[in-house]
VEXDREN-2710 file (C-alpha; in Angstrom, 1 decimal):
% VEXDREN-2710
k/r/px/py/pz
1/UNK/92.6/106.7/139.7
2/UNK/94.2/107.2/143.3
3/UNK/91.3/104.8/144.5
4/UNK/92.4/102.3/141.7
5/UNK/95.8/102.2/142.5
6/UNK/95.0/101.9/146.6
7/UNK/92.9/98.7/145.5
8/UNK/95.8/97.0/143.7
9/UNK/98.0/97.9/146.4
10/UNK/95.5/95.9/148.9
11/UNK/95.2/93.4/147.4
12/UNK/99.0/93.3/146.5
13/UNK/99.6/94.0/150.6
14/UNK/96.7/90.8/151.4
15/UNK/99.1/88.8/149.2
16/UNK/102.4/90.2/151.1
17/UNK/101.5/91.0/154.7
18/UNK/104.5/90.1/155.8
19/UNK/105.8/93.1/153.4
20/UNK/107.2/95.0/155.9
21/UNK/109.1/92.3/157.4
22/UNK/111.1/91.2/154.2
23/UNK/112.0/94.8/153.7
24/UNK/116.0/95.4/154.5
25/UNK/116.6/95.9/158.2
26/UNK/118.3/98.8/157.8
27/UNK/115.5/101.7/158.6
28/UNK/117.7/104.3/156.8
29/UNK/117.7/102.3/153.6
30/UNK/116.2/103.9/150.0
31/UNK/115.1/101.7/148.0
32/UNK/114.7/102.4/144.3
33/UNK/110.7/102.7/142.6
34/UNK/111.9/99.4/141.0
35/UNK/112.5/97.5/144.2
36/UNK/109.7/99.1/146.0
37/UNK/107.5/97.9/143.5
38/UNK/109.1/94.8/143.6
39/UNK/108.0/94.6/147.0
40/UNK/105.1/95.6/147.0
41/UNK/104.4/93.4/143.9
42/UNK/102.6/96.8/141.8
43/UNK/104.2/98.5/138.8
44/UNK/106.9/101.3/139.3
45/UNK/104.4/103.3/137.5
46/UNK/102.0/102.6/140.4
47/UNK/104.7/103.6/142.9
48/UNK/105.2/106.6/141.5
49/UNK/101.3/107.6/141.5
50/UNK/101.7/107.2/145.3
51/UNK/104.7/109.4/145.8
52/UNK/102.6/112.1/143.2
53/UNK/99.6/112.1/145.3
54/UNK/101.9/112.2/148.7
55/UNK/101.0/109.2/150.0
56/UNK/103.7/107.0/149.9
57/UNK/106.9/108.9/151.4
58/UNK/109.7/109.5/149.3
59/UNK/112.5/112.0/148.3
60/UNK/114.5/113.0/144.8
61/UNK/117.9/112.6/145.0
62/UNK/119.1/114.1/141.9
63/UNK/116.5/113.2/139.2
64/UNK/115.9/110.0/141.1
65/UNK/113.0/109.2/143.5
66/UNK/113.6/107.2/146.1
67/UNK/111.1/105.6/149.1
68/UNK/113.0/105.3/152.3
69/UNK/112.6/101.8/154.6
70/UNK/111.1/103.3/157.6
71/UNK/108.4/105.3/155.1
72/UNK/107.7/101.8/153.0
73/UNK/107.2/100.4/156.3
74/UNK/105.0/103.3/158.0
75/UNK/103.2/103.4/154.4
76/UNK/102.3/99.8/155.1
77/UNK/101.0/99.6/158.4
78/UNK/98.5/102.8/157.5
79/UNK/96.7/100.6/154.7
80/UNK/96.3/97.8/156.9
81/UNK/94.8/100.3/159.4
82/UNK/92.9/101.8/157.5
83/UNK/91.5/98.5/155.9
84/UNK/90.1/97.1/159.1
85/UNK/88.5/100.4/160.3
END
């Protein structure tokens, strides 16, 4: 499933490359699984696969995840490494 899930997000990231532009300035920024997934244009439940399998970056505060800026952005430039290797 983890394979799956890194597809959609390619081809979800060809769509967006400029992702990790539009994301807020503000590196210290958490975004919700909502608005990651808005952003990366995938399904919270997609999202949260990723933080399960410890790929995306992301911390509970309370009962609440939550992805921070600098890790969306991190997250981002790894698959478009890897991609072109």
């Amino acid at each position: 499933m983890r394979q799956a899930v890194r597809d959609a997000v390619h081809d979800e990231l060809a769509a967006h490359a400029h992702a990790s532009a539009a994301v807020d300035d503000d590196p210290q920024r958490l975004l919700s699984l909502t608005d990651t997934a808005k952003r990366l244009g995938v399904s919270r439940s997609q999202v949260y696969t990723l933080i399960q399998s410890h790929e995306l970056p992301a911390i509970k505060v309370g009962d609440v995840w939550r992805v921070p800026v600098d890790g969306l952005r991190a997250w981002i430039t790894r698959q478009l490494v890897e991609r072109t290797k």
